[in-house]
C-alpha positions as CSV (number, residue, x, y, z in Angstrom):
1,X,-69.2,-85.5,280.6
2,X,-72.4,-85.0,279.1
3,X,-73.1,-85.8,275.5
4,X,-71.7,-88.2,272.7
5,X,-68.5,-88.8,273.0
6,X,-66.7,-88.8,269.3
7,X,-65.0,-92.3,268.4
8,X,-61.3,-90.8,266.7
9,X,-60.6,-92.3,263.2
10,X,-64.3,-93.6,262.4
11,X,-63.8,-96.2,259.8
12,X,-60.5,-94.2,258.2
13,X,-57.5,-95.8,257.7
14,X,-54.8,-95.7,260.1
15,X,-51.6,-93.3,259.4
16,X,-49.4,-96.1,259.0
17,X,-51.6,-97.5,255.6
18,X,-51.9,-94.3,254.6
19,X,-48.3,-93.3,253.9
20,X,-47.6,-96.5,253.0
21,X,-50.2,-95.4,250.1
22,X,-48.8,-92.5,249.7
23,X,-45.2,-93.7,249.5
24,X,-46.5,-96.2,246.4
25,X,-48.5,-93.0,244.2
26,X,-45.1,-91.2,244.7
27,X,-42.8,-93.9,243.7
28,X,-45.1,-94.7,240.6
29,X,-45.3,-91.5,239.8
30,X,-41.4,-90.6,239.9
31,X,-41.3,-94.1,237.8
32,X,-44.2,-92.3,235.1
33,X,-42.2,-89.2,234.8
34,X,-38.5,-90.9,234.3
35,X,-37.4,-90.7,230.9
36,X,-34.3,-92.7,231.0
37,X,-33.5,-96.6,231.9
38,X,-30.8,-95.2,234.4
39,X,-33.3,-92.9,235.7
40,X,-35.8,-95.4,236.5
41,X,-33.4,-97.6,238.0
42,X,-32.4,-94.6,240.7
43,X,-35.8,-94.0,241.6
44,X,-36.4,-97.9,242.2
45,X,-33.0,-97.6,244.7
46,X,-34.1,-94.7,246.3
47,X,-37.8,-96.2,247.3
48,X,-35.9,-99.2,248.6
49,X,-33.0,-96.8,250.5
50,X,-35.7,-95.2,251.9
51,X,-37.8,-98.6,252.5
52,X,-33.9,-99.6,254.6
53,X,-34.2,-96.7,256.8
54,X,-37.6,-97.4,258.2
55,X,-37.2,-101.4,258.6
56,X,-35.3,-103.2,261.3
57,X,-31.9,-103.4,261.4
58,X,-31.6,-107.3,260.6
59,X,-34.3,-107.1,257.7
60,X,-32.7,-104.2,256.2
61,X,-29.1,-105.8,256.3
62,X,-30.6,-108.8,254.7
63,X,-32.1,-106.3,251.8
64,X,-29.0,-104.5,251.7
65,X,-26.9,-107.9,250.8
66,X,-29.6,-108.5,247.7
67,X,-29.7,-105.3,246.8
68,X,-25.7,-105.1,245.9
69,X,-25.5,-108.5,244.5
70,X,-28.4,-108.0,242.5
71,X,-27.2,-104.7,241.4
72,X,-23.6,-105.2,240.7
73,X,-24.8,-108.3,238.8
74,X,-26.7,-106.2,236.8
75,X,-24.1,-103.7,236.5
76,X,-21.2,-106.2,235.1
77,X,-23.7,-107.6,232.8
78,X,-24.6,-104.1,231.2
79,X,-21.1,-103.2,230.7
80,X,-20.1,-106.6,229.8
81,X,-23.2,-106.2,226.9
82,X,-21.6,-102.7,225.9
83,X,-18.1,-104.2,225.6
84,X,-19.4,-106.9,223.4
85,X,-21.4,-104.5,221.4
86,X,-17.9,-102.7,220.2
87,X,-16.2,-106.0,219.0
């Protein structure tokens, strides 16, 4: 073939960085626009939910297992603080 042949990507980042950049303006953004605790705290679930689907199987089993302790925890202390707040 005659002529320069044209090098594909030249010095951009690869797809993979670039969603993983686009996935982080989204979730900060979602995060900027939520008005409410409880609304914050279901757009930091659904980043990681969708984080889950994309990882391995093992890693995201392990996630999953902090992510319910963490968040029942969190849970039971919340209501535990409401129930103490009517006393």
């Amino acid at each position: 073939m005659a002529g320069r042949r044209i090098k594909k990507g030249g010095g951009r980042p690869k797809q993979r960085v670039l969603g993983a950049q686009r996935r982080m303006a989204a979730l900060i953004e979602k995060l900027a626009a939520a008005q409410e605790p409880h609304e914050r705290i279901a757009v930091a679930a659904g980043y990681a939910t969708s984080a889950a689907k994309e990882a391995p199987t093992e890693d995201a089993e392990i996630a999953a297992t902090e992510a319910v302790e963490f968040l029942t925890a969190l849970g039971d202390r919340l209501l535990n603080a409401r129930r103490e707040d009517r006393r």
